[in-house]
N, C-alpha and C positions, 0 to 999 in steps of 0.2 A: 492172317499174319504175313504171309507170303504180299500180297499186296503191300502192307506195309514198308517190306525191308525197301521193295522196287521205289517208292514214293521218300522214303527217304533218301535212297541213291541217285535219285534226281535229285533231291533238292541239296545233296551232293555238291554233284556234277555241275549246278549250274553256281554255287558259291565257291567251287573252285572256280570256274571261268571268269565268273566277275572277280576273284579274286587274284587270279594271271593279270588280267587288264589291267587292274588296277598297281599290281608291280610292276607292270611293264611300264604304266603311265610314267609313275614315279622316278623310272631310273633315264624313261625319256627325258623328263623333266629338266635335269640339270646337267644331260650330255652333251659334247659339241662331237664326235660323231657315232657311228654306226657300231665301232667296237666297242666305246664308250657305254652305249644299252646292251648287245647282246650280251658281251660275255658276264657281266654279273647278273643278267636274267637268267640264263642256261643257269649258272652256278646257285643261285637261288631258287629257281624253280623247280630244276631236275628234282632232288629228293624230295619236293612236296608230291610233285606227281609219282613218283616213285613210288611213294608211302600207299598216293590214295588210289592206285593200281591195286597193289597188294591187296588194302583191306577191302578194295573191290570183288578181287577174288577169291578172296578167304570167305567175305559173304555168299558169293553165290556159289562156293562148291557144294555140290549133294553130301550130305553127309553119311559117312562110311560106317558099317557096324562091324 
């Protein structure tokens, strides 16, 4: 079981990164400059990552009796 959560949380981790890129792509896409992409990728990204921190570590804490 334990192997399992690990194999999930990579395949996680790597559909969140392809799924960063692929926001970031898109706000590249139609910027003309550098504020133009960052500040609604921070704004859009932060609470994704946020979320999948958390449920990061909600999975791996030991659990308490």
């Amino acid at each position: 079981m334990r192997s399992l959560r690990w194999l999930g949380l990579a395949a996680g981790a790597i559909l969140l990164l392809a799924g960063t890129v692929m926001v970031f792509e898109a706000f590249d896409r139609h910027s003309d400059s550098v504020s133009d992409t960052i500040r609604p990728f921070l704004i859009t990204m932060a609470p994704v990552w946020a979320v999948a921190i958390a449920g990061t570590i909600v999975l791996l804490r030991h659990p308490t009796k």
